[in-house]
RODO-2510 file (C-alpha; in nm, 4 decimals, decimal comma):
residues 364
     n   res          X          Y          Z
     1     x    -0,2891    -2,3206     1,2360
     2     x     0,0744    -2,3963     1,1286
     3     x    -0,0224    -2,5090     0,7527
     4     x    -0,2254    -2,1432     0,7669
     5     x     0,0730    -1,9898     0,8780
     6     x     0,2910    -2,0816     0,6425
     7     x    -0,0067    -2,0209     0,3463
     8     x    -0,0100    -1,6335     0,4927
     9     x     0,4146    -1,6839     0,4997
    10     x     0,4020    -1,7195     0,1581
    11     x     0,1784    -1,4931     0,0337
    12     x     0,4430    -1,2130     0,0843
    13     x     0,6106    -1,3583    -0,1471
    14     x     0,3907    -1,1122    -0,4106
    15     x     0,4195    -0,7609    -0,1657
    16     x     0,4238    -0,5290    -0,4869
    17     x     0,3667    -0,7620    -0,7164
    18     x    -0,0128    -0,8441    -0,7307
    19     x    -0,1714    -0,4581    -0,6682
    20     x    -0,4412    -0,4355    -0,7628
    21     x    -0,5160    -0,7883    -0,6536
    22     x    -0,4452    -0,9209    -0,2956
    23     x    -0,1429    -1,1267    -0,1884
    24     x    -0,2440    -1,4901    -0,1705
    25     x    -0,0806    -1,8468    -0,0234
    26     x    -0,2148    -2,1885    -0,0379
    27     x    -0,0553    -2,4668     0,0869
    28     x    -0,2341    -2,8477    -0,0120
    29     x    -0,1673    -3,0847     0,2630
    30     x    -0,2723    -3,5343     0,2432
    31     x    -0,1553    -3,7335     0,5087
    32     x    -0,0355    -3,4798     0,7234
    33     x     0,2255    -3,3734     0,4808
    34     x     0,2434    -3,0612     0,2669
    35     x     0,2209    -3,1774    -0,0605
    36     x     0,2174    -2,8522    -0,2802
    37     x     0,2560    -2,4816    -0,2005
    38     x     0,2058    -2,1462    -0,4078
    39     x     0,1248    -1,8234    -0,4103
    40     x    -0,0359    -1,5413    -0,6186
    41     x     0,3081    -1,4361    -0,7876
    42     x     0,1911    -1,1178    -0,9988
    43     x    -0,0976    -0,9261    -1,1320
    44     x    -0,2160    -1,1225    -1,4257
    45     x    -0,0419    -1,4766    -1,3298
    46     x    -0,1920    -1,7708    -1,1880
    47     x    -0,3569    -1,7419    -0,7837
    48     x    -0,2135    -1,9251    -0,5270
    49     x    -0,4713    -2,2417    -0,5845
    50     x    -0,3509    -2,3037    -0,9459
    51     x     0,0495    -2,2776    -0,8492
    52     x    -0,0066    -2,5212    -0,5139
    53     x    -0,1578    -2,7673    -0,7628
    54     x     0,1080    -2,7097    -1,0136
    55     x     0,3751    -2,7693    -0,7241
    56     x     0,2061    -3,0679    -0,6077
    57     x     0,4336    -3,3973    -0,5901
    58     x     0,1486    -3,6507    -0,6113
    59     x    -0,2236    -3,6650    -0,6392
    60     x    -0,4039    -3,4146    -0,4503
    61     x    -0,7450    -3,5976    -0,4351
    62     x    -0,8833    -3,6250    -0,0911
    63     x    -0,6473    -3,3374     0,0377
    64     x    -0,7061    -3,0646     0,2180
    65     x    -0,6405    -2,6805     0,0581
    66     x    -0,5028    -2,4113     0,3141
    67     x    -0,5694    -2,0902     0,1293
    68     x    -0,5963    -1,7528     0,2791
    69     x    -0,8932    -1,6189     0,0959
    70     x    -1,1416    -1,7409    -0,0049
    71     x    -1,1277    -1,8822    -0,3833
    72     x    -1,2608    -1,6989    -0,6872
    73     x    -1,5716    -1,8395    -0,8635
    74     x    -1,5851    -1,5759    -1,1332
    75     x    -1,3435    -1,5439    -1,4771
    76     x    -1,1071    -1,2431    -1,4364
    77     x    -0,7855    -1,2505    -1,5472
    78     x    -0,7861    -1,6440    -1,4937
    79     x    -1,0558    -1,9083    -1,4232
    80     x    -1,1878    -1,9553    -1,1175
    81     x    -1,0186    -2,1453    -0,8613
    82     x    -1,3192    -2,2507    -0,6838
    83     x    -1,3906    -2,4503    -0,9883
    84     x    -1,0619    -2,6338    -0,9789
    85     x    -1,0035    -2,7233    -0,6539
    86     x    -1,3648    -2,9351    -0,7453
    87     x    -1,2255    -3,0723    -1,0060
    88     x    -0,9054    -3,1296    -0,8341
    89     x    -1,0945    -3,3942    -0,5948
    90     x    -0,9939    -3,1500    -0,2490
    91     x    -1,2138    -3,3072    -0,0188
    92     x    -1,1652    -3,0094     0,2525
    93     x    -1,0641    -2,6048     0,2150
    94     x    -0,9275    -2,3910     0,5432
    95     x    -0,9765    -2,0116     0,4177
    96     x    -0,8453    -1,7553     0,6271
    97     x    -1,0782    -1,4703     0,5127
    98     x    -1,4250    -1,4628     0,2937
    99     x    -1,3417    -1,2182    -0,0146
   100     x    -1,5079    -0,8513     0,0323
   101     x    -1,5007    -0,8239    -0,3814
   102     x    -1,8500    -0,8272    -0,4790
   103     x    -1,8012    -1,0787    -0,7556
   104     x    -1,6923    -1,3464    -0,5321
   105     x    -1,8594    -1,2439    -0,1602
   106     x    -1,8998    -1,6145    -0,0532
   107     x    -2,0024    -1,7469    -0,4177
   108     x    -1,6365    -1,9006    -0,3870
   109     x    -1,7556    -2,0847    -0,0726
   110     x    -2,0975    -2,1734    -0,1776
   111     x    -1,9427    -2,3144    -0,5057
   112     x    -1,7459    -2,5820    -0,2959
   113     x    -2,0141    -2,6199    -0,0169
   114     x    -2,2381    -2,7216    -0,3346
   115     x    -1,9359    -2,9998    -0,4978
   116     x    -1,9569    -3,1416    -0,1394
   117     x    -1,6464    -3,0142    -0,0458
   118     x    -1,6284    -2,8558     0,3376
   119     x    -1,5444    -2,5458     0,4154
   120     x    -1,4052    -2,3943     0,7822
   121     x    -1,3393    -2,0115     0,7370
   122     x    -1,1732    -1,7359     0,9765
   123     x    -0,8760    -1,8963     1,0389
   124     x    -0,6594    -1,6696     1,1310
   125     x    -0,8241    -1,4033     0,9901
   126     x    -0,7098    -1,0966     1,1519
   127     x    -0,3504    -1,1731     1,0479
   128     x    -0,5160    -1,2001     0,6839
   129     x    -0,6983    -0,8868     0,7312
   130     x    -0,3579    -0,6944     0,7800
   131     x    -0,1326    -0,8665     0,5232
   132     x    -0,4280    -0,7543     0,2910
   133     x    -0,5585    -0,4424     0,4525
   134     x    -0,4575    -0,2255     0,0799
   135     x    -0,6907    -0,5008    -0,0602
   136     x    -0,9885    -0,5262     0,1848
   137     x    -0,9816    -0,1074     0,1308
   138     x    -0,9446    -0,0827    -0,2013
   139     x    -1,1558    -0,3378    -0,3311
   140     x    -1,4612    -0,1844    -0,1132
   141     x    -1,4591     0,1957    -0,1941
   142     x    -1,2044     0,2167    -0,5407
   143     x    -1,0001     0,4339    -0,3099
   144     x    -0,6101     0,3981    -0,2208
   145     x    -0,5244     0,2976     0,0975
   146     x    -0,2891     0,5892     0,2163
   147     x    -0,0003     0,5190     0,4221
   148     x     0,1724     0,8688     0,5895
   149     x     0,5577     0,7917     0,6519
   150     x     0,7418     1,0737     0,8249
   151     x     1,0977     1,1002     1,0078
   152     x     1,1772     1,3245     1,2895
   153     x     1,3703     1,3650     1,5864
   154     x     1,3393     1,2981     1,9774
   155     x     1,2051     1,6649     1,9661
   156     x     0,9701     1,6532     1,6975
   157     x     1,1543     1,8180     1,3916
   158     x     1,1687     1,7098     1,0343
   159     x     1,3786     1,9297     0,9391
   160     x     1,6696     2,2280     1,1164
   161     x     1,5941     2,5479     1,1135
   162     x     1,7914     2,5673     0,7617
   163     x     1,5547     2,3172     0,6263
   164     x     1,8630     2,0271     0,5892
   165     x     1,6619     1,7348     0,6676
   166     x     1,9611     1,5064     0,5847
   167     x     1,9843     1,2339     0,6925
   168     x     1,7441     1,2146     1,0620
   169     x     1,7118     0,8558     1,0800
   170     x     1,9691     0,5736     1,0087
   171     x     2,0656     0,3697     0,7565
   172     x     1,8007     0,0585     0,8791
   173     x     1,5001     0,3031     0,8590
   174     x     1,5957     0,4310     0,5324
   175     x     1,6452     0,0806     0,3901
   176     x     1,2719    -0,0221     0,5099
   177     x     1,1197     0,2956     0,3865
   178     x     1,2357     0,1003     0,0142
   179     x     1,0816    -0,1844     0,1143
   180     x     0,7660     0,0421     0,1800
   181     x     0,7828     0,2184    -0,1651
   182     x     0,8231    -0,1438    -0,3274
   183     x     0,5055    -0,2281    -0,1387
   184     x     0,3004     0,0528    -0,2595
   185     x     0,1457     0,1422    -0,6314
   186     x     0,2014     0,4746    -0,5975
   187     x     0,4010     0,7813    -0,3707
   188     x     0,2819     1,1493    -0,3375
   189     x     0,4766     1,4118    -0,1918
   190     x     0,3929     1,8192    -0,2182
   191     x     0,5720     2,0599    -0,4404
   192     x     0,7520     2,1635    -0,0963
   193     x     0,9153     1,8632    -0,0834
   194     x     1,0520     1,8675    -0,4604
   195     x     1,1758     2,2134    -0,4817
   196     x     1,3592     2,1568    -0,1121
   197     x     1,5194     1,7854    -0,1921
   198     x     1,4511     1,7183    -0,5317
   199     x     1,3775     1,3800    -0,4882
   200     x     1,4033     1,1213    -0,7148
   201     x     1,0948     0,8855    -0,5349
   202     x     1,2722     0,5919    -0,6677
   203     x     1,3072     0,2550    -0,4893
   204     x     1,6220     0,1156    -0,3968
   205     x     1,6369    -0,2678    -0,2766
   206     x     2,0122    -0,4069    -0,1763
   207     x     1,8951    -0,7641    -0,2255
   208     x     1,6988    -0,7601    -0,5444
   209     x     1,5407    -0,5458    -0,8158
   210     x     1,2562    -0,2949    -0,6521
   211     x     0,9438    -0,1880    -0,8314
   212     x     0,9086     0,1841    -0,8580
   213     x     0,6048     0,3439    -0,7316
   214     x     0,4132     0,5418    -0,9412
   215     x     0,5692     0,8841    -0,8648
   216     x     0,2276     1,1848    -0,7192
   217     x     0,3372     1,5747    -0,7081
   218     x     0,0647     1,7853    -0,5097
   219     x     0,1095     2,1076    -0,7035
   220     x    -0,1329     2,3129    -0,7074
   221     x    -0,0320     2,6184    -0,8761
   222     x     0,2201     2,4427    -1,1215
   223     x     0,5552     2,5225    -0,9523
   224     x     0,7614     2,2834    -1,0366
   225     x     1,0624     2,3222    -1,2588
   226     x     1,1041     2,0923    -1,5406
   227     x     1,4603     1,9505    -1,4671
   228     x     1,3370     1,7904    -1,1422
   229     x     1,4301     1,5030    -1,1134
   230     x     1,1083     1,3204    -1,1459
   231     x     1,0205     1,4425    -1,4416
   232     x     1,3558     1,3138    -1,5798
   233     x     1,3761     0,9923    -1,4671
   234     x     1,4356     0,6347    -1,6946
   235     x     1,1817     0,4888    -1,5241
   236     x     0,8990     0,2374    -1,6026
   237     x     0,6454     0,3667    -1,3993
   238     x     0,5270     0,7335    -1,4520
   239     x     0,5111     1,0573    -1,2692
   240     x     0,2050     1,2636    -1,2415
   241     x     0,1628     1,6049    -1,1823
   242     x    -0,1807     1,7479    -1,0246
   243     x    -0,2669     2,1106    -1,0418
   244     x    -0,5657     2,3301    -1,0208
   245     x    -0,6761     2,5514    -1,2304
   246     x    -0,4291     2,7951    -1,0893
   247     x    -0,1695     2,6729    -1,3005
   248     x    -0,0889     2,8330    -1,6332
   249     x    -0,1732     2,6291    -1,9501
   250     x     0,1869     2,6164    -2,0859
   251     x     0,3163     2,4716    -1,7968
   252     x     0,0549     2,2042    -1,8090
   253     x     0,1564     2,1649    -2,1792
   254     x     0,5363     2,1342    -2,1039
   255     x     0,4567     1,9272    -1,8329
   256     x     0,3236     1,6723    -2,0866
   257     x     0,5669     1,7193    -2,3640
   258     x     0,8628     1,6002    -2,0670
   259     x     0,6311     1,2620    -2,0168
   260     x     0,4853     1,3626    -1,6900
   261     x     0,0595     1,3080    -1,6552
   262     x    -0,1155     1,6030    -1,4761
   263     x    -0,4453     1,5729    -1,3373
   264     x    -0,6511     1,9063    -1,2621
   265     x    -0,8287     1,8863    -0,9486
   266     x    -1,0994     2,1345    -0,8436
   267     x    -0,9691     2,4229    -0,6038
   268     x    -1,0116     2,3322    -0,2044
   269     x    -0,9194     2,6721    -0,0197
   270     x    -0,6490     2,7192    -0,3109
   271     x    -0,5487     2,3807    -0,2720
   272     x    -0,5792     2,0310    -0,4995
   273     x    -0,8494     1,8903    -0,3487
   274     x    -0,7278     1,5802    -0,1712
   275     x    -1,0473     1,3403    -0,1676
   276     x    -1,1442     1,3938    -0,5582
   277     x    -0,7831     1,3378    -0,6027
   278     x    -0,7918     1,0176    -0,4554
   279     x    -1,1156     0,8592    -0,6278
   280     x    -0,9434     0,9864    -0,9406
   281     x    -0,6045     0,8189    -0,8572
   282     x    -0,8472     0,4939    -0,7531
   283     x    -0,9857     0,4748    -1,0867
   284     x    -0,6168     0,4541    -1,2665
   285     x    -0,5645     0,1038    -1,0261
   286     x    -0,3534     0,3040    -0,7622
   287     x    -0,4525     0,1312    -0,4946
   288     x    -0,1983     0,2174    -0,1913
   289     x    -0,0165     0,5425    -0,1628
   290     x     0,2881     0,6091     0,0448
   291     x     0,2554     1,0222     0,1178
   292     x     0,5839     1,1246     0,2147
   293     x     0,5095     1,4559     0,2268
   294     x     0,6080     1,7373     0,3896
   295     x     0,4525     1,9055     0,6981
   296     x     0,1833     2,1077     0,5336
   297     x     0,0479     1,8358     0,2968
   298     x     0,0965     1,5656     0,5800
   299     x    -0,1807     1,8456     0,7886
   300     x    -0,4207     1,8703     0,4996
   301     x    -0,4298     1,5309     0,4045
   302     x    -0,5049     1,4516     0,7701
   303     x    -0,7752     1,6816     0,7736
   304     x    -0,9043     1,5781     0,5002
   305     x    -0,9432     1,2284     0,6333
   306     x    -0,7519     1,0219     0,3190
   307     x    -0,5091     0,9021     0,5771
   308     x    -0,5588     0,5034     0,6900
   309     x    -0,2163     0,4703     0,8869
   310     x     0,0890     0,6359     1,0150
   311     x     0,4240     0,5014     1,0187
   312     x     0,6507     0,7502     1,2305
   313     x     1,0045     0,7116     1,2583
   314     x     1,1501     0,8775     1,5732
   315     x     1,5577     0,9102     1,5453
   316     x     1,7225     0,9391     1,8858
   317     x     1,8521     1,3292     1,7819
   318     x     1,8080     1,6452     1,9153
   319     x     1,7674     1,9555     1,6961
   320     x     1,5436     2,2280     1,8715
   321     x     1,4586     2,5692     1,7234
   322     x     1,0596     2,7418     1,7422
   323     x     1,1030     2,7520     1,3247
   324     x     1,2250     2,4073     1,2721
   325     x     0,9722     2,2091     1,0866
   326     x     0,7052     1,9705     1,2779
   327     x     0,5918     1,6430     1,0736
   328     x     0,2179     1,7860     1,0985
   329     x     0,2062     2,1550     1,0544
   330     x    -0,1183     2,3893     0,9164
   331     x    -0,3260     2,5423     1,0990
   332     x    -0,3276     2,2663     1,4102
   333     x    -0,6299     2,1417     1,6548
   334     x    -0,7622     2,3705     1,9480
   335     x    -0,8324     2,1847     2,1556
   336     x    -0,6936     1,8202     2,2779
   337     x    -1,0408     1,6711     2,2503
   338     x    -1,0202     1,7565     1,8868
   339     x    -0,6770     1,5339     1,8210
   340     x    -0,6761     1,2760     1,5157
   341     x    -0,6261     0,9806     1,7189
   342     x    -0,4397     0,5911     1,6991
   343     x    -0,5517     0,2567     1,7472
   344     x    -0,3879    -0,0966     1,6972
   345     x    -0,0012     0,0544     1,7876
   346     x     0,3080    -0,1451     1,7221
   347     x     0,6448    -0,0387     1,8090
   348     x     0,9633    -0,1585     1,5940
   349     x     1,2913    -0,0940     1,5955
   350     x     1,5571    -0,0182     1,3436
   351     x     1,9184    -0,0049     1,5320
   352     x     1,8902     0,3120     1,7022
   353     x     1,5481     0,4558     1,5473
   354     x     1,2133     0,3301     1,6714
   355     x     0,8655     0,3105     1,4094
   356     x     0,5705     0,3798     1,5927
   357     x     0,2841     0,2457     1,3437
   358     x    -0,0902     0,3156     1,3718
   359     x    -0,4261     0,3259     1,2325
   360     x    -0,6251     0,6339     1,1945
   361     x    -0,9637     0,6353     1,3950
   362     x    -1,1654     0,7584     1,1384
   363     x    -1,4529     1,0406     1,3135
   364     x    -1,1930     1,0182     1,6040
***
């Protein structure tokens, strides 16, 4: 367990660094000493397996590989590591989780079963599962795994009766929603959300350089004005615009000419249409989105089931007022038995906020 451990440890050491590829550790032990560590560092770079080996300090024949998933046996970006570790002389390989991609799907395993190598899998699995749960989603449907990240207060607000929304929760909550955008390929917030804040949708780490998320305005209608911040940004990563056909040509146009990519999306109920947005946004490699959107998008995307988990930050405050903004607005449920409902809850705390997290039960 403890060699596992640490091979799942340092796999975060690529959180927003690999998408679309999982995070990956592998830690070679002989003897009953570690002997070479790695993980997958970046999209395109060498997996975990090949930068263990390169770490090693002596001969790895006869070892034993801790990697947790399972090996590659097909050429993507790099050769397959199945392949290596037999040539490598590993006599045995721990693998925390068999690989959903349908060009490995146990080949990996049978590959080393075959060399005479053995193989134990589902070793600590579950904790696998979750450090690669954008992965495991993404990899089986071509669809972004969708985080929804909303602050309120004790009472349930987002925002004052004013609309100032800044700032609800503290300085700790703010500095892990960073590490959340650094996480993620891409960020969508609605055209509410811009024309109130005009938010940059940037990522801002203290301790090192932060990637910046690919940058998603729900727009339907084409509202939003070209010096917005987003669309003026020196950024690497690009912001994209998505209308229907309610908006007017020439904005489309100058939204291009300023850099920006729009998307037309068919009309749902005078709305983008969420689901066809996210197969589209699947096949550009976005595969995790952070919505930080306002109430109304947070209800429609909800409804319209794109939603895999909820991180809610709850700010000991106090605002009250009937037209104060709720984190979920629309149209609302009926009836209680009709409630989009939670499972797997964690609770964390940052200083005097607390993050309730969730999944989604989807048809619950």
């Amino acid at each position: 367990m403890e060699y596992m451990r640490r091979a799942l440890e340092l796999a975060k050491g690529g959180i927003g660094y690999t998408n679309p590829n999982p995070l990956v550790g592998a830690v070679i032990v002989k003897e009953g000493r570690i002997i070479g560590e790695g993980y997958h560092e970046a999209y395109g770079s060498h997996h975990a397996e090949v930068n263990a080996f390169l770490s090693a300090t002596e001969d790895v024949e006869g070892g034993t590989m801790y990697v947790t998933l399972e090996p590659c046996s097909h050429y993507g970006k790099t050769p397959p590591c199945a392949n290596l570790i037999v040539e490598k002389g590993i006599k045995k390989v721990v693998i925390g989780l068999e690989d959903p991609n349908p060009l490995v799907a146990g080949k990996g395993i049978k590959t080393l079963e075959e060399a005479g190598i053995e193989v134990v899998t589902g070793v600590l699995e579950e904790e696998g599962k979750k450090l690669n749960e954008v992965f495991l989603k993404y990899i089986t449907t071509n669809m972004p795994f969708v985080i929804m990240k909303t602050a309120m207060t004790l009472d349930g607000k987002i925002a004052t009766r004013t609309n100032a929304s800044k700032w609800i929760t503290g300085e700790l909550s703010r500095k892990y929603v960073h590490e959340l955008r650094h996480k993620v390929t891409g960020i969508m917030v609605g055209i509410g959300t811009v024309l109130a804040d005009d938010p940059s949708l940037t990522t801002r780490l203290e301790d090192r350089i932060g990637k910046d998320p690919i940058r998603i305005i729900v727009d339907s209608s084409g509202r939003i004005p070209l010096d917005s911040k987003v669309l003026n940004l020196k950024s690497y990563t690009e912001t994209i615009v998505v209308v229907t056909n309610r908006a007017a040509k020439e904005k489309i146009n100058s939204l291009q000419e300023k850099g920006a990519r729009v998307i037309v999306t068919p009309s749902k109920e005078g709305r983008v249409d969420l689901n066809f947005l996210m197969k589209e946004l699947g096949q550009r490699n976005i595969d995790s989105i952070l919505l930080e959107g306002g109430s109304e998008l947070n209800y429609s995307a909800l409804e319209e089931g794109i939603v895999d988990k909820v991180n809610a930050f709850i700010a000991p405050k106090i605002i009250g007022g009937n037209t104060a903004k709720p984190p979920v607005g629309g149209q609302g449920k009926a009836y209680m038995n009709e409630a989009i409902n939670l499972e797997r809850i964690d609770v964390h705390g940052f200083g005097q906020d607390i993050m309730i997290e969730g999944y989604i039960i989807k048809g619950g």
